[in-house]
C-alpha positions as CSV (number, residue, x, y, z in Angstrom):
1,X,-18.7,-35.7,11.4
2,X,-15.3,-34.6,12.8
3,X,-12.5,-34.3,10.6
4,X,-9.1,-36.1,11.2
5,X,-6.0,-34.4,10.6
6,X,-6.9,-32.0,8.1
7,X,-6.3,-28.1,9.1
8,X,-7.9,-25.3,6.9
9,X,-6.6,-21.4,7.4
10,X,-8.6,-19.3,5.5
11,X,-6.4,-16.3,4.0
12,X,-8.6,-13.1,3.9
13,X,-8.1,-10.8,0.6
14,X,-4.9,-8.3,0.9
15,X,-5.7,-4.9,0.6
16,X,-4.3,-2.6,-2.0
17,X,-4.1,0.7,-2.5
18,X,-3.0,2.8,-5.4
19,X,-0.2,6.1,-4.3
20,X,2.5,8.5,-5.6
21,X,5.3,8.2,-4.4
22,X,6.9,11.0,-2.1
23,X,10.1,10.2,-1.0
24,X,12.8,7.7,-2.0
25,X,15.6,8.5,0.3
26,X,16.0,4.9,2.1
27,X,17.6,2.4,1.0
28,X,14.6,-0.5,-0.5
29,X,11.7,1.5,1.2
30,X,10.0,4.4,-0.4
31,X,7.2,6.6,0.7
32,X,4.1,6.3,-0.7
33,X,1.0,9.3,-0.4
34,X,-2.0,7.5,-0.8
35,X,-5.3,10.4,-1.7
36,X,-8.6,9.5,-0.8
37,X,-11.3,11.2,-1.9
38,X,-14.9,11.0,-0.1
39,X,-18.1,12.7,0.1
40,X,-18.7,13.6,4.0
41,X,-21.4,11.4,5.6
42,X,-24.0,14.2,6.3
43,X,-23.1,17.6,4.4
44,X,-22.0,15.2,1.0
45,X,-19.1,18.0,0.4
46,X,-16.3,16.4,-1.1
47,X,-13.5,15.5,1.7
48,X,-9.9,14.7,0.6
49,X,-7.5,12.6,3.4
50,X,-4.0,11.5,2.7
51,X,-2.3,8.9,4.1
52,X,1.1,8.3,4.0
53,X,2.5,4.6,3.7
54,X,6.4,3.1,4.0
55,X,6.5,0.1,1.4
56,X,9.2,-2.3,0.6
57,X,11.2,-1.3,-2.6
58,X,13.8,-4.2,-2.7
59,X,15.5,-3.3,-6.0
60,X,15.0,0.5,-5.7
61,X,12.8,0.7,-9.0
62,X,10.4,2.8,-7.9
63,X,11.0,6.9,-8.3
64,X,9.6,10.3,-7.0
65,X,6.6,10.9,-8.7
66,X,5.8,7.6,-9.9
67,X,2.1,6.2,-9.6
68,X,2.4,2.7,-7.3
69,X,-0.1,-0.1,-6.7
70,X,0.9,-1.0,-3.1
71,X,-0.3,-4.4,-1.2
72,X,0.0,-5.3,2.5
73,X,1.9,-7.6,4.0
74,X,3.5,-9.0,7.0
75,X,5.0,-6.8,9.3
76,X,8.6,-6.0,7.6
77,X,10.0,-3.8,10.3
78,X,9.0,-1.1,12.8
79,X,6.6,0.9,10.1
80,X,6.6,-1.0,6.8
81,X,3.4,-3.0,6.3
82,X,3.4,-2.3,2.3
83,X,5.0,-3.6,-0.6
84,X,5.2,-2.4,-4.1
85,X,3.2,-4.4,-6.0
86,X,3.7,-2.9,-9.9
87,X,4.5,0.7,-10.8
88,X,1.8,2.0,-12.7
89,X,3.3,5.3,-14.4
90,X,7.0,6.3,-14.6
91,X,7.4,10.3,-13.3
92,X,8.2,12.2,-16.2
């Protein structure tokens, strides 16, 4: 049975991640330091990795110190991959 016409994409979950961020220097893009925190395969001591992410900003909301929920997206420009999705917590 062949179908006529009809074209389905199938859109794969976007991953999110959850970051402070570090540096809001550029204008609608602001840095966001993303902790993860793992037990190593074999010895099972703790292991934390940073990453460091450049998400969109477009109003300039978000602040030094605040907490982020970041989402990918389409390529924005050379680095930026991320957008702010909400901000979670407002630096004090």
């Amino acid at each position: 049975m062949a179908e006529t016409g009809t074209t389905t994409t199938v859109r794969t979950r976007r991953k999110v991640r959850e970051g402070i961020v570090v540096s809001d220097k550029m204008q609608k893009t602001v840095i966001v330091q993303v902790l993860d925190v793992k037990p190593h395969p074999l010895y099972k001591k703790v292991v934390r990795r940073s990453r460091r992410y450049k998400a969109d900003d477009p109003q300039g909301q978000a602040g030094v110190g605040d907490r982020v929920r970041i989402t990918e997206t389409r390529p924005l420009s050379k680095e930026k991959r991320w957008r702010i999705a909400e901000i979670l917590e407002k630096a004090r």
